[in-house]
C-alpha positions as CSV (number, residue, x, y, z in Angstrom):
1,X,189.9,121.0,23.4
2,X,189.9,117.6,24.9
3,X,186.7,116.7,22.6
4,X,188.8,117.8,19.4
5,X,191.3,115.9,20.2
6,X,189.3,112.6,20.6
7,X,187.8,113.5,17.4
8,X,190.9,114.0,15.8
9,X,192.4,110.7,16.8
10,X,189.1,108.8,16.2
11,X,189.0,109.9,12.2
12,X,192.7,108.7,12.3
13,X,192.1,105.8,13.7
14,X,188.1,104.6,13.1
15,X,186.9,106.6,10.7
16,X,183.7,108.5,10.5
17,X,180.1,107.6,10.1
18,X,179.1,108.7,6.4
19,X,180.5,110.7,4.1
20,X,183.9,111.8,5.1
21,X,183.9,115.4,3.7
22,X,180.1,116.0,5.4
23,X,180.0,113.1,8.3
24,X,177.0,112.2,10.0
25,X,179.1,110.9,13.1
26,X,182.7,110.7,14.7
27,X,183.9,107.1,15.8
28,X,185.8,107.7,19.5
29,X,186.8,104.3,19.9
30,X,185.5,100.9,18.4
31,X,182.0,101.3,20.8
32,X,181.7,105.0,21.1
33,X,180.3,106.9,18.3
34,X,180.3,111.0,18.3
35,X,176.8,111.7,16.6
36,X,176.9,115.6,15.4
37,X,174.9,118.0,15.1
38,X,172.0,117.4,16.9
39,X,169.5,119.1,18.5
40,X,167.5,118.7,22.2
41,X,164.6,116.8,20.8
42,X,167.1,113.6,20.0
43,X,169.0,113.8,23.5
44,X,165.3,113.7,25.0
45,X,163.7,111.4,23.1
46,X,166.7,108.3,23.6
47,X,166.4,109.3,27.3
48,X,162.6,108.9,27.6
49,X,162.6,105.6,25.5
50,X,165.6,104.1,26.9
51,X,163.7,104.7,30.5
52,X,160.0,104.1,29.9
53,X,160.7,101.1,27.1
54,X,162.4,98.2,25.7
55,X,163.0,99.0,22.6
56,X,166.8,98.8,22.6
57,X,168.4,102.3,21.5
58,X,171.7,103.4,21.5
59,X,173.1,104.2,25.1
60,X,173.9,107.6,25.9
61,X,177.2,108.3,27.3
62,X,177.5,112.1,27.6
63,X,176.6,115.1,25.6
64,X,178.9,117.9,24.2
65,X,178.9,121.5,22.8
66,X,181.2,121.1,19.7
67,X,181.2,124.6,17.9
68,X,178.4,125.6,19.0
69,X,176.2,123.0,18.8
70,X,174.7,119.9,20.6
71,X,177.0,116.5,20.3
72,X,176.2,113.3,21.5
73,X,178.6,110.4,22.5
74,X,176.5,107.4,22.4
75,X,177.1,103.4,21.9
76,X,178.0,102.6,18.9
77,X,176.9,98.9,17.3
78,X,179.8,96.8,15.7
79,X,179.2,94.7,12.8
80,X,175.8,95.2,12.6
81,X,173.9,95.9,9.0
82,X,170.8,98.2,8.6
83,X,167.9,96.6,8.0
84,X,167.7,97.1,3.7
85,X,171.3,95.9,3.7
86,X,170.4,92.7,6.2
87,X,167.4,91.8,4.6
88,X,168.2,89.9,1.8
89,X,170.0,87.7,3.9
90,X,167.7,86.5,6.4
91,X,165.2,83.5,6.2
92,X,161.8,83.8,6.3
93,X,161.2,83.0,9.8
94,X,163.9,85.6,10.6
95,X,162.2,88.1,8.6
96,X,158.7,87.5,10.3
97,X,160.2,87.7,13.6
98,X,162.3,91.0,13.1
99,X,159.2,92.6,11.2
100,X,156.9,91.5,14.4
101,X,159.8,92.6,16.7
102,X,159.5,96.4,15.2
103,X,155.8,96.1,15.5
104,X,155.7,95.8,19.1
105,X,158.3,98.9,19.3
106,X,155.7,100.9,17.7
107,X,152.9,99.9,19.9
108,X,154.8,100.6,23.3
109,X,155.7,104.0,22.0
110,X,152.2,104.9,21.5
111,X,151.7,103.5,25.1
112,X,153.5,105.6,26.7
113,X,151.1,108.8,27.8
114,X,151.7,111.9,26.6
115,X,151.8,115.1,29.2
116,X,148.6,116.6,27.5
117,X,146.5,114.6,25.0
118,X,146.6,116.8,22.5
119,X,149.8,118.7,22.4
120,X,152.2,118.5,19.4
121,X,155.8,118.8,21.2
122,X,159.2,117.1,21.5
123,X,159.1,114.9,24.2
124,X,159.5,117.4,27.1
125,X,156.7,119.5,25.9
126,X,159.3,121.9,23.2
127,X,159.9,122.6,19.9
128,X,160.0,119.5,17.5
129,X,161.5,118.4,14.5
130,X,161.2,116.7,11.6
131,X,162.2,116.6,8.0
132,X,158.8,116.2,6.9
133,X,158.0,120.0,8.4
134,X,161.6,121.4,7.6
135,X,164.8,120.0,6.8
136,X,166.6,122.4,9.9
137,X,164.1,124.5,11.5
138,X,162.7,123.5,15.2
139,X,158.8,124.4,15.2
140,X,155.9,123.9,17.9
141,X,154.9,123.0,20.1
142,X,151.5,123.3,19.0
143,X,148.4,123.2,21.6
144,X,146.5,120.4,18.6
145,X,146.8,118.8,15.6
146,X,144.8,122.1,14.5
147,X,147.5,124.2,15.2
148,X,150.0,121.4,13.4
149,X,148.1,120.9,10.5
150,X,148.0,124.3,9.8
151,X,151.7,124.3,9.1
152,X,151.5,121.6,7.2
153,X,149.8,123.7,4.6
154,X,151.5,126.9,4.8
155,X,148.9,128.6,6.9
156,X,146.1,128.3,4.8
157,X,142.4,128.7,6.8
158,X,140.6,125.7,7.3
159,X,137.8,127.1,4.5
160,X,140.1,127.5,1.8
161,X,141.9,123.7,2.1
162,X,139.4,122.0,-0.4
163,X,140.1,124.7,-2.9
164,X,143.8,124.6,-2.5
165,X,144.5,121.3,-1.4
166,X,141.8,119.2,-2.0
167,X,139.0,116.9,-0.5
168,X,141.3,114.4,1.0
169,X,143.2,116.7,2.5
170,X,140.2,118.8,3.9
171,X,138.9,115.7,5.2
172,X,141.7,114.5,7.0
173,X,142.7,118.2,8.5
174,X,139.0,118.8,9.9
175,X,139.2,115.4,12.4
176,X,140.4,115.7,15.8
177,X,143.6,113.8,16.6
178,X,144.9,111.8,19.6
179,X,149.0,112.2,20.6
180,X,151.1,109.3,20.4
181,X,154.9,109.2,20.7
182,X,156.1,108.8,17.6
183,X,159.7,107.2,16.3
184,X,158.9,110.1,13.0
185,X,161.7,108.0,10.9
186,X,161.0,104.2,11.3
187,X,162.8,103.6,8.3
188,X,164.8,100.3,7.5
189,X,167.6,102.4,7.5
190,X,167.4,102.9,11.1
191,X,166.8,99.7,12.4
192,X,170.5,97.7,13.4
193,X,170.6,94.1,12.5
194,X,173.0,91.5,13.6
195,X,172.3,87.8,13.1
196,X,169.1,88.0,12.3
197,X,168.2,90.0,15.4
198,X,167.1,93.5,16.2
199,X,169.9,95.8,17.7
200,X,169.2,99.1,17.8
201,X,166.4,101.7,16.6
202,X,168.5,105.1,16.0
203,X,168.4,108.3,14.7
204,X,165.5,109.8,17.0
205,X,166.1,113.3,16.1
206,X,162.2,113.1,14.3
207,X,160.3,111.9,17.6
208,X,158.5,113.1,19.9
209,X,154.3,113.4,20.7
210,X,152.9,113.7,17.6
211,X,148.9,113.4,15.3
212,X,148.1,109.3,16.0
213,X,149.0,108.4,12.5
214,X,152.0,110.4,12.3
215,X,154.1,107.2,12.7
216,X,152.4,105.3,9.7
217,X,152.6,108.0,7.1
218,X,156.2,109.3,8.2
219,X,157.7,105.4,7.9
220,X,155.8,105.5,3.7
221,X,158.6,107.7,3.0
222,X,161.1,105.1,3.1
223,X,158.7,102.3,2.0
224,X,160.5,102.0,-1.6
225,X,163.5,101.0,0.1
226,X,161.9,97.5,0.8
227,X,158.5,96.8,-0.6
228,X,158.8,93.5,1.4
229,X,159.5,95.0,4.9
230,X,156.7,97.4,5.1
231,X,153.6,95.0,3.4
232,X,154.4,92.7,6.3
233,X,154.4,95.7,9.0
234,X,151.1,96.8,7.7
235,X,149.8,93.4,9.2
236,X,150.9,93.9,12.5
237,X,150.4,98.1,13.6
238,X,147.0,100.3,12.6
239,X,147.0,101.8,9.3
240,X,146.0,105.1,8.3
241,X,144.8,105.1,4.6
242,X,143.0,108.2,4.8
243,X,145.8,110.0,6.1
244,X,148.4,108.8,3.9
245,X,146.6,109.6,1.1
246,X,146.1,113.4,2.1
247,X,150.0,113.7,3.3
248,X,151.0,112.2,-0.1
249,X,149.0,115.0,-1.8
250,X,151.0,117.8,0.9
251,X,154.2,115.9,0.0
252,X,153.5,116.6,-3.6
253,X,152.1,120.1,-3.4
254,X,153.9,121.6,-0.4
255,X,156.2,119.3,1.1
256,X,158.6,120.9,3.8
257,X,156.5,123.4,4.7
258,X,158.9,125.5,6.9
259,X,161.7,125.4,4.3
260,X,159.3,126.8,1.3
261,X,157.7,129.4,3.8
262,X,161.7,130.9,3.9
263,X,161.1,133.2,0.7
């Protein structure tokens, strides 16, 4: 009752984050943002990277149950742009340094050691998600990136992928994979900008320990949004051509596995 009424008086007073018939988050106050629904896997993953890193992420107040599913009340950054917004803006020394800055968020993440090398999981060893595998489903965790990739393409046995999917694809799904922890969304729309610096990463609901080059082809989905941003970032981490090339082929053929699967 108590949250309802915060949220009722925040909308009436803030705002909300998004659009305001189907809002992405509640503003509480001018620094607390209400960020609903969620599921476990975020909650984890800002807890594990806010302890074990310094990449700066939104601080977690407190969760909720709000109708029956997970809130969280987290910090909220003022006048701050995301990253596609900012860019045009900032000089070219700025735009080297922020680029570099994200760069060295990606390579503590895959640092950090997962519980078992090969396991697919949130980040306490669960079910994941991501958008990429299902737009609301939790899946996994998977034992390797066997087990994973064989979601991926809608169960079909490893001697019928070249058939179905192709030679890339085959190629790509018969190597063995390390885990690394993994963002899953390192879009420019979730990295906060204020003067030129680097405020936030948010919107973790994607991470957790996933295939090594998960990162790398995940972040190509938002690469249209600035060309600029993700050339330069492709100096600084390890690419995965091979890999991108065979998920651009899933992404065309069966993208969202879990979602298609429903039928």
């Amino acid at each position: 009752m108590f949250l309802s009424l915060r949220i009722w008086l925040g909308r009436r007073l803030f705002g909300v984050i998004g659009d305001r018939k189907w809002p992405a988050g509640f503003l509480l106050s001018p620094s607390h943002l209400l960020k609903w629904p969620c599921e476990a896997p975020e909650l984890e993953a800002l807890r594990y990277v806010s302890e074990n890193t310094t990449i700066p992420v939104p601080q977690i107040y407190r969760p909720h149950l709000w109708h029956g599913k997970l809130a969280i009340e987290m910090q909220f950054f003022k006048n701050c742009e995301t990253l596609d917004v900012a860019w045009r803006h900032l000089t070219s020394q700025q735009r080297r340094e922020v680029v570099t800055e994200v760069a060295g968020y990606v390579k503590q993440l895959r640092a950090l050691q997962p519980p078992k090398a090969s396991k697919i999981s949130s980040t306490s060893g669960g079910p994941c998600r991501d958008i990429r595998v299902g737009s609301v489903k939790l899946f996994g965790p998977f034992e390797d990136s066997d087990e994973f990739h064989q979601v991926l393409r809608g169960g079909v046995p490893d001697d019928k992928v070249k058939d179905v999917f192709g030679e890339q694809v085959a190629g790509v799904h018969a190597r063995k994979y390390e885990t690394k922890f993994t963002h899953g969304d390192l879009g420019v729309q979730n990295i906060l900008v204020r003067d030129g610096k680097v405020m936030a990463v948010i919107d973790w609901e994607c991470s957790g320990w996933y295939p090594q080059y998960w990162e790398y082809t995940k972040a190509q989905y938002n690469r249209i949004l600035l060309p600029e941003f993700y050339e330069m970032l492709d100096e600084m981490i390890e690419r995965y051509e091979e890999e991108l090339g065979a998920e651009r082929e899933l992404w065309r053929l069966f993208d969202q596995p879990l979602d298609q699967a429903k039928g």
